[in-house]
C-alpha positions in Angstrom: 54.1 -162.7 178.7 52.0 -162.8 181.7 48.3 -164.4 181.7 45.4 -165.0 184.0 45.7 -168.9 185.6 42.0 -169.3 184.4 43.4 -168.8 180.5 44.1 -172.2 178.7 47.3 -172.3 176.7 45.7 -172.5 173.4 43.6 -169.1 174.4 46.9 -167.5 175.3 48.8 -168.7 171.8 45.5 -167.7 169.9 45.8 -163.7 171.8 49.7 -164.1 170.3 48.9 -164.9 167.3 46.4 -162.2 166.8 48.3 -159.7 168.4 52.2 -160.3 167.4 52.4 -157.3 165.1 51.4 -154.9 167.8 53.7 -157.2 170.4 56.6 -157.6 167.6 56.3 -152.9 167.1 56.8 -152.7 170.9 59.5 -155.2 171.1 61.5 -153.2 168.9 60.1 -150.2 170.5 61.8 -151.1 173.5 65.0 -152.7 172.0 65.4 -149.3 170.1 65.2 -147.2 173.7 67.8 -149.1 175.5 70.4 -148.5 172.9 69.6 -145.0 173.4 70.3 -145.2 176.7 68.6 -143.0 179.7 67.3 -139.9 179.1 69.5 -136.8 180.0 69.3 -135.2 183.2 67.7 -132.2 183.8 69.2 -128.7 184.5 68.6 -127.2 188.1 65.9 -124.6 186.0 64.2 -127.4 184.7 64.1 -129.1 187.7 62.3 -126.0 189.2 59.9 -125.9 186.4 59.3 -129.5 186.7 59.0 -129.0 190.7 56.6 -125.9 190.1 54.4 -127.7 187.3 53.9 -130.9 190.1 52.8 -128.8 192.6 50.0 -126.9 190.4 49.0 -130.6 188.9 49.1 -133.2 191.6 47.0 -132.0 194.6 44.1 -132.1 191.9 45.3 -135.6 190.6 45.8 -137.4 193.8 42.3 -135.7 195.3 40.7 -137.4 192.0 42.1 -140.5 192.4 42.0 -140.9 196.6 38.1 -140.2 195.6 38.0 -142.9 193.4 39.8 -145.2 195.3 39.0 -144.2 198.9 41.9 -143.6 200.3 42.8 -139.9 201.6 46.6 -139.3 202.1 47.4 -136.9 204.9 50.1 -135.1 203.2 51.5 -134.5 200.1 55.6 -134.7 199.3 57.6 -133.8 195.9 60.9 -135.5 196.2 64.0 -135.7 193.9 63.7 -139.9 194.3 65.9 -141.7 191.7 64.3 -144.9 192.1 60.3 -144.8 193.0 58.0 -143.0 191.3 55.2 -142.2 193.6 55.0 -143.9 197.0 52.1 -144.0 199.8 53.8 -145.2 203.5 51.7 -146.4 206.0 51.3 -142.5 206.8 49.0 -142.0 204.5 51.9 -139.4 202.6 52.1 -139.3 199.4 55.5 -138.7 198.1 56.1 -137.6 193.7 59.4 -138.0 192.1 59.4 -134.2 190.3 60.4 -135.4 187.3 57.3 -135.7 185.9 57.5 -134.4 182.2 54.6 -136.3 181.3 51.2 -135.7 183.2 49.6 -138.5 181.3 51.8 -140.7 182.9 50.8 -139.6 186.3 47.3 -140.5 185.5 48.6 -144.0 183.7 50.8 -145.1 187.1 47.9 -144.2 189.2 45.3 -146.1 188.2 45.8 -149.4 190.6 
């Protein structure tokens, strides 16, 4: 667990306390998803479809959040990256893995 400096220890062990049934659901939540194991790959047509539905959605998403944040990329990219989700080089480019099969967490990764 992970807590501001500022926070004494018996703040942080009160927050626990108060919150270990929604901490003690997620921990299994998570336990439960790695022994399922990684979701399966795509097929090449949902690829396409994944590939088509990021092009209609981002330019609108990264336009709303460039606003907010004030930052204006000078290009967009949809990749095939394994490993990075979005990415924003010094260029300015913004690069989207295409498997995106959740807009939601588009919006949820975006808001640094």
């Amino acid at each position: 667990m992970r807590a501001p400096l500022r926070l004494s220890q018996r703040d942080i062990d009160a927050f626990v306390t108060r919150q270990h049934g929604w901490i003690d659901r997620h921990l299994e939540l998570q336990r439960q998803r790695a022994l399922a194991g990684p979701p399966p790959e795509p097929s090449p047509e949902e690829t396409d479809a994944l590939r088509r539905l990021a092009r209609d959605y981002l330019p609108g998403r990264v336009a709303h959040f460039a606003q907010m944040m004030g930052l204006y990329p000078s290009g967009m990219k949809i990749t095939s990256a394994r490993k990075r989700f979005v990415s924003i080089p010094h260029t300015s480019r913004f690069s989207a893995w295409t498997d995106i099969r959740a807009p939601i967490s588009f919006d949820f990764s975006s808001s640094w």
